[in-house]
C-alpha positions in Angstrom: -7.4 12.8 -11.1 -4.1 14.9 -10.1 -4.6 15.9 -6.7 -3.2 19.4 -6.7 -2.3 20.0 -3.0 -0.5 16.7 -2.7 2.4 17.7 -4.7 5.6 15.5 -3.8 6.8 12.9 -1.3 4.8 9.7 -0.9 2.2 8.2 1.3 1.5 5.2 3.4 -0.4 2.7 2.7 -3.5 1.4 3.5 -5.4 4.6 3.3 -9.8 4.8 4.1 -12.8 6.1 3.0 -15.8 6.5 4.6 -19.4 6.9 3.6 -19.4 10.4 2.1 -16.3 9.1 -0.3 -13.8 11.0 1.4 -10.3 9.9 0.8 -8.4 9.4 4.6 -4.2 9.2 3.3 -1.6 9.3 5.1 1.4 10.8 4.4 4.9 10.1 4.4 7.3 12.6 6.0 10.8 12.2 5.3 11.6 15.1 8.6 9.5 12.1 10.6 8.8 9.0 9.2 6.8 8.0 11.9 4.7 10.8 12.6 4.1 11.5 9.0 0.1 13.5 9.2 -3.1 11.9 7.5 -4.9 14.0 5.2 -8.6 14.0 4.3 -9.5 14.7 -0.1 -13.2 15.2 -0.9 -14.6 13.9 -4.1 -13.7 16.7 -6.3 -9.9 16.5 -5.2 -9.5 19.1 -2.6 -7.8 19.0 1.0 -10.7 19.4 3.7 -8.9 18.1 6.9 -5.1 17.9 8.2 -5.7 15.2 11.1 -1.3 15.8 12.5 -0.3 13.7 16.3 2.0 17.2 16.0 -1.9 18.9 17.5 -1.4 16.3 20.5 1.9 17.9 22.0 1.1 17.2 25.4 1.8 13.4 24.7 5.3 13.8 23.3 4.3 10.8 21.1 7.3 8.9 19.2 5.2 7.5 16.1 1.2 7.9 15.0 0.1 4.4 13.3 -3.4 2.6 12.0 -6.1 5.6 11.5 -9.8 4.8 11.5 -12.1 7.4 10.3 -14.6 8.6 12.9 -18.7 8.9 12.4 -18.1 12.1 13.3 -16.4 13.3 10.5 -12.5 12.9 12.4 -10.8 10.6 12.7 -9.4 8.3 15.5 -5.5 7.4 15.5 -3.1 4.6 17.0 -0.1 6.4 18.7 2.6 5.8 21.0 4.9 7.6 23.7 8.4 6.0 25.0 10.0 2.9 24.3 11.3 0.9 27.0 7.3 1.8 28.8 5.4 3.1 26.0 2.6 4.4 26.5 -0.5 3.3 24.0 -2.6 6.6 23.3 -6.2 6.4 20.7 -6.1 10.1 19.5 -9.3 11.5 18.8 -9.7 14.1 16.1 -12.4 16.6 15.2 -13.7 17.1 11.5 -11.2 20.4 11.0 -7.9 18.1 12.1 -7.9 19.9 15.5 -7.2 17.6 18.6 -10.3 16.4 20.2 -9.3 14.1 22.9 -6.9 11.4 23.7 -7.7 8.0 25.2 -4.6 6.1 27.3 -5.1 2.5 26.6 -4.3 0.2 29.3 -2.2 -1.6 27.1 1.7 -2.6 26.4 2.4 -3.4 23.1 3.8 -2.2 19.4 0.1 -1.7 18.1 0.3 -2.3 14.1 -3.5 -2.9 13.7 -6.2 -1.0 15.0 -9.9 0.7 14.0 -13.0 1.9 15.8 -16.2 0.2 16.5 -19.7 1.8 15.5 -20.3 2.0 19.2 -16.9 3.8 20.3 -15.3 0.7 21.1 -11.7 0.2 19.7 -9.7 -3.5 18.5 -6.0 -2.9 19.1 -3.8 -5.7 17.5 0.2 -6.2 17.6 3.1 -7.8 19.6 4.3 -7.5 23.1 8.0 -7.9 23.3 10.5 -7.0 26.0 12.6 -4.3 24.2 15.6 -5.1 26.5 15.9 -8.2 25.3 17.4 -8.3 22.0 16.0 -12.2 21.7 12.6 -11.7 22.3 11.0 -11.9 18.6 7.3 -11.3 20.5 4.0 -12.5 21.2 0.9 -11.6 19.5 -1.8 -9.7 21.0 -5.1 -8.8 19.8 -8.0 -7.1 21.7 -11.3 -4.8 22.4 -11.0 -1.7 24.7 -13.4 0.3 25.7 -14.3 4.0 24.6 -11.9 5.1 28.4 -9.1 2.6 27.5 -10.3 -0.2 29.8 -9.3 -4.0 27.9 -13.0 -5.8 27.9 -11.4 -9.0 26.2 -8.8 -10.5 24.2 -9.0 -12.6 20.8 -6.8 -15.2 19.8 -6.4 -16.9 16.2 -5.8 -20.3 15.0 -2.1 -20.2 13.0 -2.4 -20.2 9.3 -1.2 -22.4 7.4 0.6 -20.1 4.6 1.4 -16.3 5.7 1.9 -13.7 3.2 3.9 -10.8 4.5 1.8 -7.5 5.9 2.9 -4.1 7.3 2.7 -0.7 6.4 4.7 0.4 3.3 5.4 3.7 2.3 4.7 4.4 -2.0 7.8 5.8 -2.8 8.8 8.5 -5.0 12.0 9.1 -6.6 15.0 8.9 -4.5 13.2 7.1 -1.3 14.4 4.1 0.2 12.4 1.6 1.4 12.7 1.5 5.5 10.2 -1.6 6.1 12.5 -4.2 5.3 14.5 -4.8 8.4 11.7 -4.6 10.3 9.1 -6.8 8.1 12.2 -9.5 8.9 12.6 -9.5 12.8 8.5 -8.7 13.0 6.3 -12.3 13.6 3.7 -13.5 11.3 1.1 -10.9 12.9 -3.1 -11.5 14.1 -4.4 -9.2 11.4 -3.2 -7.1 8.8 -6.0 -4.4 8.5 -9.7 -3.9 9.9 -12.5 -1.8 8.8 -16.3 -1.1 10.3 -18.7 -2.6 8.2 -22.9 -1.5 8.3 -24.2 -4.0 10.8 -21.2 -2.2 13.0 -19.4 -5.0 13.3 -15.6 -4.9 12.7 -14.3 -6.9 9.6 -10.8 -7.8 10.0 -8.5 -9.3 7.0 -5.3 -11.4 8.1 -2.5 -11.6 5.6 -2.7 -15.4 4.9 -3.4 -17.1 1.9 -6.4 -17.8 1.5 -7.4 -14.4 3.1 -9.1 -14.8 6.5 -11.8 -12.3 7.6 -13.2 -12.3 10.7 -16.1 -10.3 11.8 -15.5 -9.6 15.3 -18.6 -7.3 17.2 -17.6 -4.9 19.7 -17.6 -7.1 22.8 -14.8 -9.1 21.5 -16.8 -12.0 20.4 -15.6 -13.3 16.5 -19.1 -13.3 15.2 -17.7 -15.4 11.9 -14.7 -16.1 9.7 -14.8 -16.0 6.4 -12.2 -17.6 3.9 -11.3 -15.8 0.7 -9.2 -18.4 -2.0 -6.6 -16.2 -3.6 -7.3 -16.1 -7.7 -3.9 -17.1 -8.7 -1.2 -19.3 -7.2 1.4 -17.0 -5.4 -1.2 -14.1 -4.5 -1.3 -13.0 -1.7 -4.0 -10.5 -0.3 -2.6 -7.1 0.1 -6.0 -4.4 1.3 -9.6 -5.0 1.5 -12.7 -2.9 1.7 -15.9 -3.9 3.2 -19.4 -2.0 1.6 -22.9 -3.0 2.1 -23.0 -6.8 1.8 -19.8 -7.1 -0.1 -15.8 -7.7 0.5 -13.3 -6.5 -2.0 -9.8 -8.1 -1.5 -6.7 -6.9 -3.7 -4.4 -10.2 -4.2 -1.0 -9.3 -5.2 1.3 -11.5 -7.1 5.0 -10.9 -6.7 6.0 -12.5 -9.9 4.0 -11.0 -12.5 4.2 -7.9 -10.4 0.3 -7.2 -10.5 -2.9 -7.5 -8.8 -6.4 -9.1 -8.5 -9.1 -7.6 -6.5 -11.7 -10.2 -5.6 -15.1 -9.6 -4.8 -17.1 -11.8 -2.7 -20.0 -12.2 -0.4 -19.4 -10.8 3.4 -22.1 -12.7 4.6 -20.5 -16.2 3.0 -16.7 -15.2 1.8 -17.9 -16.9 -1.8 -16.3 -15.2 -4.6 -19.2 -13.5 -6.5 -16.4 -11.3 -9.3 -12.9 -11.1 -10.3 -11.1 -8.4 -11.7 -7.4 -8.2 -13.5 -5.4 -4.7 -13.1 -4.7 -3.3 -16.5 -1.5 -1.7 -15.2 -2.8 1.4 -15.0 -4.7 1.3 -11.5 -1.7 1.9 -8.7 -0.6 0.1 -6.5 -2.6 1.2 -3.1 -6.1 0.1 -3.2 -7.9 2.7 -0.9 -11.9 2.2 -1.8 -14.5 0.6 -2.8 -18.2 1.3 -3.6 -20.5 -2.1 -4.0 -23.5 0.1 -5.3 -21.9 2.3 -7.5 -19.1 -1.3 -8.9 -16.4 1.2 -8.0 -12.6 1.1 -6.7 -10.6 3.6 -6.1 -6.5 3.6 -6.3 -3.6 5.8 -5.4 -0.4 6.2 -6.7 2.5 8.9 -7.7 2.5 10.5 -10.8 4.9 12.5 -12.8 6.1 15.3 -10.2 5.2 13.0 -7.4 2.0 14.2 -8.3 -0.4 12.2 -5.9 -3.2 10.6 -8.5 -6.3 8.8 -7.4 -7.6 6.2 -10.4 -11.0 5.3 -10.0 -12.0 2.2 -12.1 -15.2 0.1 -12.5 -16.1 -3.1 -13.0 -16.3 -4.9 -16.2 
């Protein structure tokens, strides 16, 4: 399906869903690449929210990162103001894309992973580096704040054993450049690439290792279980996942064949349970996944730039 009101540009990857099937993407804005706005597609293709930091001018924010879609029908968003002393903000939108509220975190960090708890809780995960020094490559933080910004506890991970590279890429159309590379190289091998609520409310969070490691980690900061994912092929690495009902669904990309995998597997157990080979024609963000219905969805650009979301089911 051609989604007619996303005409042009690109967008960011990963993009969300959340339990009505509405499409959370966020865009990529060439004016300001790292305040680009998220927009929210219903089912049948049509633009129902415009969730833009722009709403939050109070902040002055430099860049608006990680987005996790609120029960509420908003949606809550990473943010940052100032450099040397930034300031970590959760924005809270309402269903519409107006501003709600903003949380300060008490927090110092580049925050490249975040989502909400069930229970209004947030995980916040990323580096903490001293800007002036050009040396300082970072250390890794990871932890659980509270609904006011209060830190209840911090989370620390075991080093894998083989990394794949994560970070947030934009799909480009024609004439973009690619701006990720210089930092992907002076970033560390970061705690977690991406995180998502799953039914019992606990968060399920995906680390870009192979094999993929998910840990369920409930909103007191406690890692419930981790669960370990064996990529399908040699040389995959796991790229996005989805977590629905009792099921995982982790897209493995392969940088030699130049395709992808999507694994299914128990979220209880992390044993595979189905394996599925991209015909070509899927795209290359995978953005949702349905375990009733055997359904994935996946975004990509079209002719024009035309934003297209591919929905494919299992076979």
């Amino acid at each position: 399906m051609n989604v007619a009101s996303e005409m042009g540009g690109a967008f960011m990857s990963p993009s969300k869903c959340d339990a009505e099937g509405n499409l959370y993407i966020r865009k990529y804005a060439v004016d300001r690449p790292l305040l680009g706005p998220v927009v929210k597609i219903d089912a049948d293709g049509k633009r129902t929210a415009l969730f833009d930091a722009a709403a939050f001018s109070q902040l002055a924010l430099d860049r608006a990162d990680a987005f996790s879609p609120a029960p509420d029908g908003g949606m809550y968003q990473i943010a940052q103001s100032g450099v040397l002393k930034p300031r970590i903000y959760v924005l809270h939108f309402s269903s519409d894309g107006s501003a709600a509220s903003p949380t300060r975190l008490e927090a110092d960090l580049e925050v490249y992973t975040f989502a909400a708890f069930a229970d209004g809780n947030f995980l916040v995960s990323g580096v903490q580096r001293d800007v002036q020094n050009k040396n300082d490559r970072g250390r890794n933080f990871t932890a659980v704040f509270s609904a006011d910004g209060r830190e209840l506890a911090q989370l620390s991970f075991e080093e894998p054993r083989n990394s794949a590279k994560t970070g947030t890429k934009p799909v480009k159309g024609a004439g973009q450049q690619d701006t990720t590379k210089a930092a992907e190289k002076a970033a560390p091998m970061l705690d977690l690439a991406d995180a998502e609520v799953g039914d019992d409310g606990n968060l399920y969070v995906m680390r870009g290792s192979s094999p993929a490691l998910v840990y369920v980690i409930a909103s007191s900061g406690k890692i419930v279980k981790t669960l370990k994912v064996a990529a399908p092929v040699k040389g995959a690495a796991p790229s996005a996942f989805h977590v629905s009902g009792n099921r995982l669904a982790i897209s493995f990309w392969n940088d030699e064949t130049q395709g992808q995998t999507v694994v299914v597997a128990d979220a209880q157990t992390g044993r595979e349970i189905a394996r599925y080979a991209d015909s070509g024609d899927l795209g290359p963000s995978f953005a949702c996944y349905s375990a009733n219905e055997g359904a994935f969805t996946f975004l990509k650009l079209g002719e024009g730039n035309a934003l297209q979301v591919v929905r494919a089911e299992a076979q």
